[in-house]
C-alpha positions in Angstrom: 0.3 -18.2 -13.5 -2.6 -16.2 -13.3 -4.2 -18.7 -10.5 -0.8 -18.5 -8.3 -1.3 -14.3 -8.8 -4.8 -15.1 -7.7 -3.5 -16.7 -4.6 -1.2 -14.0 -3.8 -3.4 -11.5 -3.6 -6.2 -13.1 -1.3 -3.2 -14.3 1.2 -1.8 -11.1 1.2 -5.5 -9.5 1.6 -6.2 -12.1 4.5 -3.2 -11.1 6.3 -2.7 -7.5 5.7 -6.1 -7.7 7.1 -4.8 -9.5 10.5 -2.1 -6.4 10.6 -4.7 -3.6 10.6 -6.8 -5.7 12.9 -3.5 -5.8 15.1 -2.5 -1.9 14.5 -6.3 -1.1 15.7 -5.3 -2.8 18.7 -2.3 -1.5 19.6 -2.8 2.7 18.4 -6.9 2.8 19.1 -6.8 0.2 22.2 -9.5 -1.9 20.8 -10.0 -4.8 19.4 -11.4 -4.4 15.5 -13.6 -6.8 14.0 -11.9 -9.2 11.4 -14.2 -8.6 8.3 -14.5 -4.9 8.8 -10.4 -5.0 8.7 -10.7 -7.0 5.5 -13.2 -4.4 4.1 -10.9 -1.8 4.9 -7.9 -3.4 3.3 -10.2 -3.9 0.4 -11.8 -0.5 -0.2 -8.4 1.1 0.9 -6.8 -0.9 -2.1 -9.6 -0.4 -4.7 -9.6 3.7 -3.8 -5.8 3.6 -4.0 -5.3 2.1 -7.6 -8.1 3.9 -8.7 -6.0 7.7 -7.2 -2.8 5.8 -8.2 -3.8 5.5 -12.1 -5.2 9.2 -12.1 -1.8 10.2 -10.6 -0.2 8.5 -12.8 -1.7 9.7 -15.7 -1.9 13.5 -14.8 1.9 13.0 -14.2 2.4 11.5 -17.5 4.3 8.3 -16.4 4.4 5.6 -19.4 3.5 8.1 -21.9 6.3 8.4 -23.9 5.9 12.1 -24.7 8.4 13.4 -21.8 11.5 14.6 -23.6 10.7 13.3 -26.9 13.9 13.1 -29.6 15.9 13.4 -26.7 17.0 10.3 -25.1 18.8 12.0 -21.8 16.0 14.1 -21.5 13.3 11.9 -21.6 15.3 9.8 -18.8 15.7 12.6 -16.7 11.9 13.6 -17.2 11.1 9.9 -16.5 13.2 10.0 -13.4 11.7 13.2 -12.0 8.3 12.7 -12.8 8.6 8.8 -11.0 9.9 10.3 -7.7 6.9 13.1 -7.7 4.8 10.3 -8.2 6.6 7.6 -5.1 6.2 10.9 -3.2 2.4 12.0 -4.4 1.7 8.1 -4.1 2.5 7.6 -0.7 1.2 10.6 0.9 -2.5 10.1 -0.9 -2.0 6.1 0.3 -1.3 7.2 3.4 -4.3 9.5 3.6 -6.7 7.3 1.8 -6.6 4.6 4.0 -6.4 6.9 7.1 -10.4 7.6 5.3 -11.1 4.5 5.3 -9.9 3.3 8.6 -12.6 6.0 10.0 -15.6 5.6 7.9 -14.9 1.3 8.3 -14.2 1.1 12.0 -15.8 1.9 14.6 -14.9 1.8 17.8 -17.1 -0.9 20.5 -20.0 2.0 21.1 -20.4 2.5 17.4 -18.6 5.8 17.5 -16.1 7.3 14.8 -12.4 6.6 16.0 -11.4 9.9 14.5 -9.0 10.8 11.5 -6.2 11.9 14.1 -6.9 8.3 15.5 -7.1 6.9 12.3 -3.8 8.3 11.0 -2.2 6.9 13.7 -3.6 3.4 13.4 -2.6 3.9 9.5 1.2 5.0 10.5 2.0 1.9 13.2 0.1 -0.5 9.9 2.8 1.0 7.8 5.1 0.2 10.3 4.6 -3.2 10.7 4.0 -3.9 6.6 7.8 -1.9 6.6 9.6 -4.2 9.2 7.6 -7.4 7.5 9.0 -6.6 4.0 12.5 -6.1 5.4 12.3 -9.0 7.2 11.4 -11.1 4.2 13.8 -9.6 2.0 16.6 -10.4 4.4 15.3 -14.2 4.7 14.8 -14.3 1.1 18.4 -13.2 0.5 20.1 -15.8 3.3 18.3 -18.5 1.2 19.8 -17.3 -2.0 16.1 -16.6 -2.7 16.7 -13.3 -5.2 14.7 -11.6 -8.1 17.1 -13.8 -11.0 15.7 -16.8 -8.8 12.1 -15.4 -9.0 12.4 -14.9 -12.7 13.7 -17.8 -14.0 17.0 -16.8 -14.6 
């Protein structure tokens, strides 16, 4: 199981790279080197779990102290404080890899592509990650293909 995760995540790494590389293209108008892309995924990824586990932790989330004796309350705290942290999450994502798309890529003279540039490149790779994952989820329904499935059930 833990080879077949493996695998996972280097096929998505390869490809997610191959969507920035593509998203360069079409919001900076250049053509991105493939390993820099796949250093940028990386780096973006490594920063991101790193901020997501702080956030995570400053928000309390797993902790089992929000609300504690009270059942509805600690479900309520849980709920709140896991919608601060979707909405914390994405925003830092967002930014973080808008950092690293600057200080990775660089456009054919050597020069910065900006942050504006960069969070713009960032916005149409979210884009295309967005209409992939609906387009798989819609496949993998048609084919019956659901999380039961997926878990054995």
């Amino acid at each position: 199981m833990l080879v077949v995760s493996l695998l996972f995540i280097v096929v998505g790494l390869l490809v997610a790279a191959l969507i920035l590389k593509l998203s360069v293209r079409i919001a900076a108008g250049f053509p991105a080197g493939y390993l820099r892309s796949l250093g940028t995924v990386v780096v973006a990824g490594i920063l991101g779990f790193i901020v997501n586990f702080a956030l995570s932790m400053v928000l309390g989330i797993g902790s089992g102290a929000m609300g504690a004796g009270d059942s509805e309350a600690a479900a309520v705290a849980m709920a709140g404080a896991g919608l601060a942290f979707l909405g914390i999450s994405l925003v830092a994502n967002f930014l973080i890899n808008a950092f690293c798309v600057n200080l990775i890529i660089k456009r054919p003279d050597g020069g910065s592509i900006g942050f504006g540039r960069s969070l713009l490149v960032v916005l149409v790779y979210m884009i295309i990650l967005v209409v992939i994952g609906i387009v798989l989820g819609v496949v993998m329904a048609m084919l019956g293909i659901g999380a039961a499935s997926l878990a054995g059930l």
